[in-house]
C-alpha positions, 0 to 999 in steps of 0.5 A: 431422454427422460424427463423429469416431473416436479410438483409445483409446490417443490419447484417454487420451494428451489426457486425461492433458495436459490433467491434467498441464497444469492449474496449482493456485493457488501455479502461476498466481502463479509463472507470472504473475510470470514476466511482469512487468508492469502486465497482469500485476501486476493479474490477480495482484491480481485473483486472490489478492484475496479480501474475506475476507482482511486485505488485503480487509477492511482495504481495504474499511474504508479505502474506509469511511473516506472517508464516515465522520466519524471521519476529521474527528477524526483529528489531522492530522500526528502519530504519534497520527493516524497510529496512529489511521487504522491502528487504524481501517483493522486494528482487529480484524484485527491485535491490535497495531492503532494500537499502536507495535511494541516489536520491530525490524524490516527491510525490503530490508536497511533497518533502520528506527528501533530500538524503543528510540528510537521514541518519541523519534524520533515526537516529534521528526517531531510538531516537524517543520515542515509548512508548505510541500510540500517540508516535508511530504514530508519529515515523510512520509519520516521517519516511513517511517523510523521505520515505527512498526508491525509491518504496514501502515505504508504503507497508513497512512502514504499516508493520513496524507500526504494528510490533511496535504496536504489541512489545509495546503495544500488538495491531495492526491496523485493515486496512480493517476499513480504506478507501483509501481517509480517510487514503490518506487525513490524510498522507497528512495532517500528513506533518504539523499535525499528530491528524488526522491520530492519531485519524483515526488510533485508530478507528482500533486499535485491540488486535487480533495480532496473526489472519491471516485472519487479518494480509491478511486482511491488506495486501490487503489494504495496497496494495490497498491504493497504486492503482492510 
């Protein structure tokens, strides 16, 4: 076998690049977002998930909810079953779990309904008619509007939606169907007009209600719109 032999200067001169050109985490996270895209999106996701983290362990509790008989005694369609599902999903990993906030907040320059009027306008979505598809999303709509926790509204909200979908009208929403910047562009303009999440939203309508692989499915989507 031949060996080669480097002069000492040109061995120091690659040790040091090779030093020099390693990246620490806060570096491959930047890197990564510099190239946007699904690929890319998901090797994030892949890197800074951690089954230890908040978003690990919520997420692990969310997939649990789909086996568990609580789910059964949740009350489908109002802010009590919404905070129900969120303090199943966060309890013990926020201390405000299934409690309203009682501070405003915003998000992207949106405010959303002042503290003072939270429990006003909720009682208001619980009247809202949830009869028909269109009607239903529109009761989602409100409620994303009023945004009733500091964190984790969407994660819960999703579930919610689809425990709604699944009493009334014996369907679901097939999340995996949705990218990210179609779902985050139609919530955005649902503020003043909620046919372009509607529309959206029907592309993924499914009767498979009772599949696992699909409720995990959306899950991991649902979890995954809520990256930055």
């Amino acid at each position: 076998m031949v060996r080669w032999h480097y002069p000492v200067e040109i061995t120091r001169a690659r040790r040091k690049k090779r030093l020099t050109d390693l990246l620490d985490y806060e570096g491959i996270i930047a890197l990564g977002k510099q190239f946007p895209g699904k690929k890319a999106n998901r090797f994030i996701e892949w890197f800074t998930f951690s089954p230890e983290s908040i978003d690990g362990k919520s997420k692990n509790k969310a997939y649990a909810l789909f086996e568990t008989s609580f789910v059964e005694s949740i009350e489908v369609g109002t802010a009590k079953g919404l905070q129900q599902i969120h303090a199943y999903i966060f309890g013990g990993l926020y201390d405000f779990a299934g409690q309203l906030r009682t501070k405003n907040i915003a998000k992207g320059g949106y405010r959303f309904e002042y503290a003072q009027y939270l429990n006003t306008t909720l009682l208001h979505i619980d009247n809202m008619p949830d009869t028909n598809f269109d009607e239903i999303v529109e009761k989602y709509v409100s409620m994303n509007k009023a945004h009733p926790f500091i964190e984790g509204n969407g994660r819960s909200t999703r579930i919610w939606l689809d425990l709604i979908l699944k009493k009334q009208l014996k369907c679901c929403i097939d999340w995996s169907k949705i990218s990210k910047t179609n779902y985050m562009n139609a919530m955005i303009i649902s503020s003043v007009d909620s046919s372009v999440l509607q529309a959206l939203l029907k592309t993924a309508i499914t009767s498979d209600i009772n599949s696992r692989e699909l409720y995990m499915k959306g899950i991991d989507y649902s979890y995954y719109y809520e990256e930055n």
